[in-house]
C-alpha positions as CSV (number, residue, x, y, z in Angstrom):
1,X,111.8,123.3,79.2
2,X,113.3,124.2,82.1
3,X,113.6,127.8,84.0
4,X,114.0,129.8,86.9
5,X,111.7,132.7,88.2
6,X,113.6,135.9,88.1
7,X,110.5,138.2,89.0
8,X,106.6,137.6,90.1
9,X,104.3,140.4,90.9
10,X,101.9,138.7,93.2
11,X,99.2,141.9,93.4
12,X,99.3,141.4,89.4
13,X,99.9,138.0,89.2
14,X,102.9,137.7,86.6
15,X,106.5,137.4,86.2
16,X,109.5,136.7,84.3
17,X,111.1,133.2,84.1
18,X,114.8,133.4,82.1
19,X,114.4,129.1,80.3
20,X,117.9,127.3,79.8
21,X,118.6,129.1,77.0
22,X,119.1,132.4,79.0
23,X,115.3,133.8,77.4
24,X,113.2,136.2,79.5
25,X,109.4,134.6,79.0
26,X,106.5,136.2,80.7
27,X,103.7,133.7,82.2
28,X,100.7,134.7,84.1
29,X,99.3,132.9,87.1
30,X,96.8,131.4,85.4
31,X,99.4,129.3,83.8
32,X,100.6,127.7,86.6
33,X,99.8,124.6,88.3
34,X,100.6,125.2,91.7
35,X,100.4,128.6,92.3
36,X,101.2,128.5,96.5
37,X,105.0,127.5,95.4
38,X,105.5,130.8,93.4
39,X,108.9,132.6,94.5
40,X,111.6,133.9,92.8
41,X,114.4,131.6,92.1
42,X,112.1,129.0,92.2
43,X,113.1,126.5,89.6
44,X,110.4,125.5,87.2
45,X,109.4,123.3,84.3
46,X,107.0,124.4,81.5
47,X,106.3,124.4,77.5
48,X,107.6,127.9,76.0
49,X,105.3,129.9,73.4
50,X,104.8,133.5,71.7
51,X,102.1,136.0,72.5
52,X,101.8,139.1,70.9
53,X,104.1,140.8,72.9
54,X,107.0,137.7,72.3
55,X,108.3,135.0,74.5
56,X,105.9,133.2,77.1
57,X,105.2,130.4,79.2
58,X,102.4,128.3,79.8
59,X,101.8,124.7,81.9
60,X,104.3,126.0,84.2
61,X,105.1,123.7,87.4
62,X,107.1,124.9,89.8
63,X,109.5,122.3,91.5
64,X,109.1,121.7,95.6
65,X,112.0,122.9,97.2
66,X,114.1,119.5,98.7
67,X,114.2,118.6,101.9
68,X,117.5,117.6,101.5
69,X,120.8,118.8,100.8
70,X,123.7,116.4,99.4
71,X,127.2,117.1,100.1
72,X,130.1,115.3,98.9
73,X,127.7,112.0,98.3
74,X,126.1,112.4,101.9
75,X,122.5,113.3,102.2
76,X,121.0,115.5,104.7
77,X,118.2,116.7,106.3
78,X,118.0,120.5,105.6
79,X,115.8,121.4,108.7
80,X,117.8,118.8,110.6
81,X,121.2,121.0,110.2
82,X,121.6,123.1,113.7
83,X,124.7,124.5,112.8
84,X,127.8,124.6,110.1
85,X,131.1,126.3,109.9
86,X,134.1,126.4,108.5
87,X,137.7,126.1,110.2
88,X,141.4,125.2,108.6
89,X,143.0,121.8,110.3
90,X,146.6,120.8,109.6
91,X,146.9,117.3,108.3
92,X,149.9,115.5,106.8
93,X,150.3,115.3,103.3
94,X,150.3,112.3,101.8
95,X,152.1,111.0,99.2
96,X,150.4,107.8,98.5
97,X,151.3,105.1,95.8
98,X,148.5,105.1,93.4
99,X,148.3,101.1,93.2
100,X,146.3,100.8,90.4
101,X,148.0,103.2,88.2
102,X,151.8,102.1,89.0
103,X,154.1,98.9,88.7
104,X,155.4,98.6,92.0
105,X,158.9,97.5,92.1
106,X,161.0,94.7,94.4
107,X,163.1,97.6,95.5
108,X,160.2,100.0,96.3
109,X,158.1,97.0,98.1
110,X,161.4,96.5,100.3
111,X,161.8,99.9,100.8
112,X,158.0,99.8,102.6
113,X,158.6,96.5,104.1
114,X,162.6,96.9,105.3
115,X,162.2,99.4,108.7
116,X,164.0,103.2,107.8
117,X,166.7,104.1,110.2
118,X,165.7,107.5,110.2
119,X,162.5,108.7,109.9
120,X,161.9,111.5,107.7
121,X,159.7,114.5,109.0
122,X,156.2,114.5,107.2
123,X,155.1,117.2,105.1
124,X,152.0,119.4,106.2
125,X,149.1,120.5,104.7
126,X,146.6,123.1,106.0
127,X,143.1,122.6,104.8
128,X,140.0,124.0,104.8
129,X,137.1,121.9,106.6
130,X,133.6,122.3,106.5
131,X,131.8,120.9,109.6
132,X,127.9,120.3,110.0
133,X,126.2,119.7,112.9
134,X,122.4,118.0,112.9
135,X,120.3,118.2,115.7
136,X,121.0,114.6,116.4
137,X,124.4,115.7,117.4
138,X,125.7,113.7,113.8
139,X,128.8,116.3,113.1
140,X,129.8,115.8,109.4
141,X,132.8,116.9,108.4
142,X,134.5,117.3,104.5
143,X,137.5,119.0,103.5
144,X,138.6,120.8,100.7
145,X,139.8,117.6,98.9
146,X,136.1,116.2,98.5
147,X,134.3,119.1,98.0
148,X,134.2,123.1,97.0
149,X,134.0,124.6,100.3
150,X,132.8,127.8,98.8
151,X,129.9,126.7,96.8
152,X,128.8,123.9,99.8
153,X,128.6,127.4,101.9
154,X,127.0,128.5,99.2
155,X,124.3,125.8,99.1
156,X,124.0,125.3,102.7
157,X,122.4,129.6,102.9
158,X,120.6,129.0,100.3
159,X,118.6,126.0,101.9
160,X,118.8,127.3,105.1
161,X,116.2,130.6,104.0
């Protein structure tokens, strides 16, 4: 079963992991198979059981934090990032034929092919962006379309500590 520690006393060596299920089960560290990786929020594996007092734990593993972080399918080096921010960028808004989905017509293909006498002003977006620099000077950069900003923010603190 899976879990996540929600509390460890390390002077008495126990804690609370809440399992998938949303359960509170106490282990010991006795329990646990690699005891140096104990920390709270630190997801962990093991087999659920009773005690006396109700829910437990035992042949608890916790999971090594990654060393990466992946973002919108591209994979990166957490203690390679030397910096990220966010920043809005203006960008026209497309309205692109979905070719696969659509019968394209003689008169539309024309339209496309045939030049326009006057050229229509192109709509504008502003979007959010999310930029990440590495300390190989690789700047990534995703905007709100191919990813939530938010929780990549989000993700990007919470490997960072």
């Amino acid at each position: 079963m899976n879990g996540k520690i929600t509390t460890f006393f390390a002077d008495k060596g126990f804690g609370f992991i809440t399992d998938e299920n949303g359960e509170n089960r106490y282990f010991h560290v006795i329990k646990v198979q690699n005891p140096e990786l104990i920390k709270k929020n630190a997801l962990v594996t093991f087999e659920p059981t009773n005690n006396t007092k109700g829910p437990s734990a035992y042949a608890v593993k916790v999971q090594a934090p990654s060393k990466y972080i992946i973002i919108a399918n591209e994979r990166i080096k957490i203690s390679s990032i030397k910096s990220f921010h966010t920043f809005t960028q203006e960008m026209p808004a497309k309205a692109d034929v979905d070719k696969e989905n659509t019968v394209l017509s003689v008169g539309l293909l024309m339209n496309r092919i045939r030049p326009q006498a006057t050229e229509a002003p192109q709509a504008m977006e502003t979007l959010r962006m999310l930029s990440i620099t590495t300390f190989q000077n690789l700047t990534h950069t995703f905007s709100e379309h191919e990813l939530d900003i938010d929780a990549a923010l989000q993700a990007l603190k919470a490997a960072r500590l």
